[in-house]
KOLKOLLUM-161277 format. One record per residue (C-alpha): x, y, z; residue in three letters. Coordinates in steps of 0.5 Angstrom, whole numbers, plus 500, padded with zeros to 3 digits. Layout:
BEGIN
XYZAla ...
END
This chain:
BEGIN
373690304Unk 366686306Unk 362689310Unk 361687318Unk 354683320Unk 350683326Unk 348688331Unk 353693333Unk 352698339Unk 350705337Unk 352712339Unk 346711344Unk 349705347Unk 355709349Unk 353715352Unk 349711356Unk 354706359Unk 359712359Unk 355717363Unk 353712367Unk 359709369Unk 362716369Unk 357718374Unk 358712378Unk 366712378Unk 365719381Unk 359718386Unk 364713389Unk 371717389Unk 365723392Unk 363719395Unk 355722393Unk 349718394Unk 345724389Unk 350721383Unk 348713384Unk 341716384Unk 342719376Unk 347714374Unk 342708376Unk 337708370Unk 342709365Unk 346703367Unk 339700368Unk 336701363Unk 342699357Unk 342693362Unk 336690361Unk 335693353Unk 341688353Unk 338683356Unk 332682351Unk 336684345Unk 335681338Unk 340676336Unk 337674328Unk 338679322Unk 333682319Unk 330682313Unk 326686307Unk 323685300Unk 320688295Unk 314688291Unk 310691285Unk 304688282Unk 305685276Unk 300688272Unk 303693266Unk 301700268Unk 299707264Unk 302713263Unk 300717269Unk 297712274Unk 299709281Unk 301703283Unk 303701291Unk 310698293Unk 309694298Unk 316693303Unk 316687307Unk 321687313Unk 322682318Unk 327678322Unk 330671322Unk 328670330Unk 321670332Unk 324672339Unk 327678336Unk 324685337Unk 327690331Unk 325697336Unk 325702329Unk 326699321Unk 327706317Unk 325704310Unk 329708304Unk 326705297Unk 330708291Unk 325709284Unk 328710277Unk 327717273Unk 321718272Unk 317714279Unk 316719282Unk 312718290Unk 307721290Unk 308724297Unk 313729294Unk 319726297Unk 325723294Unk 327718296Unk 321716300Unk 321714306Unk 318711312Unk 319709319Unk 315703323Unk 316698329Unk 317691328Unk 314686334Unk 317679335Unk 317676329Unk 312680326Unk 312681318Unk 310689317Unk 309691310Unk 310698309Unk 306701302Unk 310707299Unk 305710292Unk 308711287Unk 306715280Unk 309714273Unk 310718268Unk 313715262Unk 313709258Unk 317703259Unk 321698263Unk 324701270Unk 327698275Unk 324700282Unk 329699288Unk 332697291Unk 329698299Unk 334699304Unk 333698312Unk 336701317Unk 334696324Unk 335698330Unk 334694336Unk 334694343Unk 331701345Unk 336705340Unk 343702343Unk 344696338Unk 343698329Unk 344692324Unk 348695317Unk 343697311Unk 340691309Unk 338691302Unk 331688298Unk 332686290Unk 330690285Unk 322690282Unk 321691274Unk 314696274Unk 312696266Unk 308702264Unk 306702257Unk 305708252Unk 298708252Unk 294715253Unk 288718248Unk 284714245Unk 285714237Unk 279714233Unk 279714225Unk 273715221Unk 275713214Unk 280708217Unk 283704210Unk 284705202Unk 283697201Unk 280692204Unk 282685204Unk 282678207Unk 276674208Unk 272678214Unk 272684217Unk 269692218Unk 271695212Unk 267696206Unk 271693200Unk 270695193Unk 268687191Unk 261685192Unk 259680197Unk 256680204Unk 255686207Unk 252692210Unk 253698203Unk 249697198Unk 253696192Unk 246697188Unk 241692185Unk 241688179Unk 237681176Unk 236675181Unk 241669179Unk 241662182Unk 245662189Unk 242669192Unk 238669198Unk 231671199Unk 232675204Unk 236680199Unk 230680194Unk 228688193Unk 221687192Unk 219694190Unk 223694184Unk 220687182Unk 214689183Unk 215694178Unk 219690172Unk 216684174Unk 222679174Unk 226677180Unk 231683183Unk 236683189Unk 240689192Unk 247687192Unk 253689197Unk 260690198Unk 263685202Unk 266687209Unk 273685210Unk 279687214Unk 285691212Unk 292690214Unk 296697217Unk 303696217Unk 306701223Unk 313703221Unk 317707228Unk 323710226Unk 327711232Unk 334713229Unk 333720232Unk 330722239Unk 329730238Unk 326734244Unk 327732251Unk 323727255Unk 318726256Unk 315730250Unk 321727246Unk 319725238Unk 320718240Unk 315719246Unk 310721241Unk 312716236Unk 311710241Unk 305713244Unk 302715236Unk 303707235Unk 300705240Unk 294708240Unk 294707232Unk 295699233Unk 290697238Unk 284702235Unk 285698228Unk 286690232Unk 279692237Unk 276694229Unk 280687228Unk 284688223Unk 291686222Unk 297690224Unk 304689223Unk 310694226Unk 317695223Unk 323699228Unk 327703223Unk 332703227Unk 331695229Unk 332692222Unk 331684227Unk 325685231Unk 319686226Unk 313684228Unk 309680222Unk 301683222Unk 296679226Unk 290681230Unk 287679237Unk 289683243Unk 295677244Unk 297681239Unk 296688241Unk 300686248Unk 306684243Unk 307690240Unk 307693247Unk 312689249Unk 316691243Unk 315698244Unk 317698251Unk 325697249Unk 324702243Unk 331706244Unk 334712240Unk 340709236Unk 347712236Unk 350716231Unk 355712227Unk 359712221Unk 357704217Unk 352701213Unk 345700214Unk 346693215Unk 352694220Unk 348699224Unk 342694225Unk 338699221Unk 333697215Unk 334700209Unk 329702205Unk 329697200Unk 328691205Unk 321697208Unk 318695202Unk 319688202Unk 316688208Unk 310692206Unk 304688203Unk 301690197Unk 295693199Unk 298694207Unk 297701209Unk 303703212Unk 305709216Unk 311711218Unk 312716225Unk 318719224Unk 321726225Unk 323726218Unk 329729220Unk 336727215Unk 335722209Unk 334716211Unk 326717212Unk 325720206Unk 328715202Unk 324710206Unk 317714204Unk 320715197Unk 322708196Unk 314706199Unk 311711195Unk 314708188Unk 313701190Unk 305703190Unk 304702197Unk 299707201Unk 303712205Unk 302716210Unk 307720213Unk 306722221Unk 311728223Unk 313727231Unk 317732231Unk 314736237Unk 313744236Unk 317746241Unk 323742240Unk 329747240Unk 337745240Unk 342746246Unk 345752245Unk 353751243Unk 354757239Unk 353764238Unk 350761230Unk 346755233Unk 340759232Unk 341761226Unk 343754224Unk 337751227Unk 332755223Unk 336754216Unk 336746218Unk 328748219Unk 327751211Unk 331745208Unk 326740213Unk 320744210Unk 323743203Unk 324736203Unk 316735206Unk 314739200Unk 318734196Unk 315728199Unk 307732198Unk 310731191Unk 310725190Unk 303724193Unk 305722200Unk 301726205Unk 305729212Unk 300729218Unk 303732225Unk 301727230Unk 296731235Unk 292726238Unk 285724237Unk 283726230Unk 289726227Unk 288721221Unk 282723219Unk 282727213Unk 289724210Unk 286718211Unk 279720207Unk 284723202Unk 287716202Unk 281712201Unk 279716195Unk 285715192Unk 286708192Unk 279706191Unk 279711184Unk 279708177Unk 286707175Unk 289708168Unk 292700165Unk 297701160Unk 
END
């Protein structure tokens, strides 16, 4: 059933025709001056409200601004009523904007409302502040507005506004690494490499060859020996950091579920190695058709971001990888260059992650291992046994993290700042130690 357009009488219209017509038929049938006198403004009144009454409709849009946010900042939405007619008058528009899980206002009051008084042709904006609180891509809206015209005694239906997307991405603390790659490669960049070049560490000092710059020429040792001696530095380059998010799993509760960490802990990865300008890839566990190939750049950084933003937990269901969407383990390693670093931010909860950790760890790839699963998480309670299952589900977790120390993977939970700097140093020393060639 459609719903009915233009302006309808209110209740206020009636009491007010009806009273007044009420007073007015019995002042006659009395024939009582004293009843003409209080029926008189009622009658008046509602005439001449009627008489200027609006005859366009109203109208009301929505608006946010388009830059992407952060977790916890504001933002103004802007409600912008109006009317067809600019001779119209809207008495009172009552705005009702409804926000999303997670889009609070900052006023307390759910849904925000505000009430405001619209003149002839007037376009008013009505600003609501509103907070968010986790990362991704929310529908804000729609606005509702309920007019009223005439003094009260005429309402238009709800009018509604359409819907605004707000983007707030999972950026938080900073992430800060010391030793930050086990190997560096390409051409330029921060790090040290263990080739001699261009640089700022000094590799050592060695005899003058034809092709060496002047200005590297180690006076003291020359002076010493009497033959020309240059002091030789290892090259800076960049490295490649291939992120590896599992989203299979979502344990915990918004909005400190493992897969909220594990957004904000790629995030905060990804853009300190792209302001440090190396190279970062991203890869979805649970999206074996988005991956990201490694750039860098902030274009690059906005990329991942986006990607990030429509991270959803996959459903459990029974069929392969493949038929699943997920990426398996050996299509992981194919994806991971050489000498990329790759760290994987998962719950390690079941099989499949381990098996990708596994599979990367024999291939010879550099692996870090970060645990997102909060501290706090806990199951639903089902069960008189779910206590006791849970903490044996623990044990059996707690074994297959040993097994993974095993085979020289390090497991590092994600704590924020800070997190990485031990396992990467250990890493680094690793992979720049003499190996054995068979």
């Amino acid at each position: 059933m459609a719903t009915p357009t233009g302006w309808r009488p209110t209740a206020a219209l009636g009491r007010a025709v009806g009273t007044g017509g009420g007073l007015l038929l019995v002042a006659v049938l009395l024939r009582r001056a004293d009843l003409v006198v209080l029926a008189g403004p009622l009658l008046i009144g509602a005439a001449l409200a009627l008489a200027g009454r609006p005859h366009g409709a109203p109208s009301v849009r929505l608006s946010v601004p388009s830059r992407a946010l952060l977790e916890g900042q504001r933002i103004t939405a802007t409600v912008t009523v109006s009317s067809d007619d600019a001779a119209d008058a809207l008495d009172v528009a009552a705005v009702v904007l409804t926000l999303p899980t997670w889009l609070d206002a900052t006023s307390g009051v759910s849904p925000p409302a505000r009430a405001v008084i619209a003149g002839a042709g007037a376009h008013v904006d009505v600003p609501i502040e509103v907070r968010t609180r986790r990362w991704g891509r929310r529908p804000a809206g729609p606005a509702t507005v309920h007019a009223t015209g005439a003094y009260g005694l005429l309402r238009w239906p709800p009018v509604t506004s359409g819907v605004a997307v707000t983007t707030t991405w999972p950026l938080g603390e900073g992430f800060g690494a010391t030793d930050t790659v086990p190997r560096a490669q390409a051409l330029v960049g921060t790090h040290r490499s263990r080739r001699p070049g261009e640089g700022g560490d000094v590799a050592g000092v060695r005899p003058f060859i034809p092709g060496d710059r002047l200005r590297r020429v180690n006076w003291r040792v020359t002076g010493r020996t009497g033959e020309l001696h240059v002091t030789a530095t290892y090259a800076d380059r960049d490295a490649e950091v291939l992120l590896c998010l599992d989203s299979r799993q979502d344990l915990g509760r918004p909005p400190d579920s493992c897969l909220d960490t594990g957004v904000r802990a790629t995030a905060a990865i990804a853009e300190h190695y792209l302001r440090a300008g190396d190279r970062v890839g991203l890869v979805d566990l649970g999206q074996r058709y988005r991956p990201v190939p490694a750039r860098n750049g902030r274009n690059h950084l906005v990329r991942i971001l986006d990607v990030l933003l429509d991270t959803k937990p996959v459903r459990d269901g029974a069929g392969s990888s493949r038929a699943t969407g997920m990426l398996a383990a050996a299509e992981l390693t194919a994806l991971a260059a050489a000498d990329a670093l790759v760290v994987l931010l998962s719950p390690l909860a079941g099989p499949a992650p381990l098996q990708a950790v596994a599979a990367l760890a024999h291939a010879g790839r550099p692996v870090v291992a970060v645990d997102t699963l909060p501290p706090t998480a806990v199951p639903d309670q089902r069960g008189d046994y779910t206590e006791l299952a849970f903490r044996l589900w623990r044990l059996r977790r707690e074994l297959d993290l040993l097994r993974l120390a095993e085979l020289g993977v390090p497991v590092v939970p994600w704590r924020g700042a800070g997190s990485l700097d031990l396992v990467l140093q250990d890493v680094s020393r690793a992979a720049r130690a003499p190996r054995v060639t068979r």
